[in-house]
N, C-alpha and C positions, 0 to 999 in steps of 0.2 A: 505512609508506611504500606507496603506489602505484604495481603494476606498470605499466610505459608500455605502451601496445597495440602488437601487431608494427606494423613497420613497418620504414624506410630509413633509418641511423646514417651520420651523415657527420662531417667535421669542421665544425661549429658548425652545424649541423643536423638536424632531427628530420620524414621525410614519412610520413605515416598516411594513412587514411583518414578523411573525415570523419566518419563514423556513429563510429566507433571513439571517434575523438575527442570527439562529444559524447556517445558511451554513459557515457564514462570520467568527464567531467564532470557529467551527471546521477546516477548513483549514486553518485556521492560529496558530493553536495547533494540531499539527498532536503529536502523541507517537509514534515512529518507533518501530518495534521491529527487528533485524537483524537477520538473519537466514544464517548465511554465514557459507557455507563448505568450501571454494578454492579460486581458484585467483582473482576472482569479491568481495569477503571478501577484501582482499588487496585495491581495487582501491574502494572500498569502506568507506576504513579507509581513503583514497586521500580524500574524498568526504566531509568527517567532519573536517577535519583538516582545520587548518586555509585560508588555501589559496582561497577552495572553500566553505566551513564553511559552509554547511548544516542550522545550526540554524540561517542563515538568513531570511530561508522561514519558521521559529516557529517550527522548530523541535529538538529544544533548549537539551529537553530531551532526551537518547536512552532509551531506556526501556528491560530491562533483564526479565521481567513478564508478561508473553503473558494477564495475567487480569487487567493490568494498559496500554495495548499497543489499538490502535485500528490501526496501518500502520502494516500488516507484510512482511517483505522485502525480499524475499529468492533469495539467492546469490551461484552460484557455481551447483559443480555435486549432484545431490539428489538421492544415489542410491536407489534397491527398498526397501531394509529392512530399510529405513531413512522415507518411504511412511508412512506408521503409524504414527508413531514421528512426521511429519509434519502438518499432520492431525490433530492429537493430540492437539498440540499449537493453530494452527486454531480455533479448538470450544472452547477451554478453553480462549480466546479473546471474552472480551464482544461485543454487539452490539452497532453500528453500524463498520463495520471491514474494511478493505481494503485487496489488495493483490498485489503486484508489484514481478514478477517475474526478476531479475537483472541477462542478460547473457544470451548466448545462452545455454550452460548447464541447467538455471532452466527452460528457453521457451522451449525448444526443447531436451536437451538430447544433445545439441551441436556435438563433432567430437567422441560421445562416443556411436557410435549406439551397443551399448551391451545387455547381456540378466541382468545386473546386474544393468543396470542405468535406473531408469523413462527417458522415453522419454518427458518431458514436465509436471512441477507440476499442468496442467490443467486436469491432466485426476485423481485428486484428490481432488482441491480443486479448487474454482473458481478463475481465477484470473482477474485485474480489468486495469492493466495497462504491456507490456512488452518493455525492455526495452534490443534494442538491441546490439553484440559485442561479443565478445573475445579476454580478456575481455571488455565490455563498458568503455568509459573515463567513469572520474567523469561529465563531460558537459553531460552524456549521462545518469546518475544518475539523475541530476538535473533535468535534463528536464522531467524523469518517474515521480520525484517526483511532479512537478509544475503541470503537466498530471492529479495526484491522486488531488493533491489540485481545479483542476479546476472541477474533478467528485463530489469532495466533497462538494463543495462550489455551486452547482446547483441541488446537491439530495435535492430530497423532503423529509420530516420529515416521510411524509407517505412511503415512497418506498420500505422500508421492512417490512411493514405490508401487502404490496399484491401481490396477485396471485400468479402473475409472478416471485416474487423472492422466494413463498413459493414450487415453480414448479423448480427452478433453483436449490432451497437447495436439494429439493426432488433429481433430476438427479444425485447428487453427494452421496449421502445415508445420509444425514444431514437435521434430523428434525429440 
């Protein structure tokens, strides 16, 4: 069950705030979209499967449509001709987005320090949550994911309308 967000308890009455209120409904409907090249892909399929069943925390859906996703999950080695492509998905994802990098391959480039592999999908696109391993359990899935729903569930409505994140997009070459 879902804690209700403070607010004002009447009789046949509930007043909050509105942020509150669609934090509360956003993280609890996340759209994943899986971005998995390699073996965090695998323990990532661990992760939805019944045992640990992912659509426990409302991410009931996977989403194949970077325009119906707002979670994008990247999993495994991200060489650099894949950088584009990855990009790519990223802005064609409406606002408001996420970003969970899964593995040491998409945090860091893992044991692949090559001229052919990203060191890290941060030096492309922002990301919002990582989540460590080689590969990560699915317990280590879960917990990135509960991670993005707790970002999620305390952004302000306003957060990407300022400054700060229009300076943040800016860094990354994304008006």
């Amino acid at each position: 069950m879902v804690d209700m967000p403070p607010g004002h308890t009447g009789d046949g009455f509930f007043a909050t705030k509105l942020s509150d209120a669609v934090g509360l409904a956003r993280k609890n409907s996340m759209w994943p979209l899986p971005f998995a090249t390699s073996c965090c892909g695998i323990e990532f399929m661990a992760t939805m499967a019944s045992h640990y069943d992912l659509a426990r925390f409302g991410a009931e859906r996977l989403g194949f449509s970077p325009r119906q996703c707002d979670l994008l999950m990247v999993m495994g080695t991200i060489a650099k001709k894949m950088g584009p492509i990855l990009k790519q998905v990223y802005l064609q994802m409406a606002e408001p987005r996420w970003v969970m990098a899964v593995g040491a391959c998409a945090s860091s480039g893992g044991i692949f320090d090559s001229y052919s592999v990203l060191q890290g999908i941060d030096q492309i696109i922002p990301v919002d949550v990582y989540v460590p391993g080689c590969p990560p359990r699915p317990e280590g899935i879960l917990d990135g994911f509960m991670r993005i729903q707790d970002l999620v569930g305390e952004e302000s409505i306003r957060r990407r309308n300022g400054e700060r994140y229009r300076e943040l997009m800016q860094s990354y070459g994304i008006r």
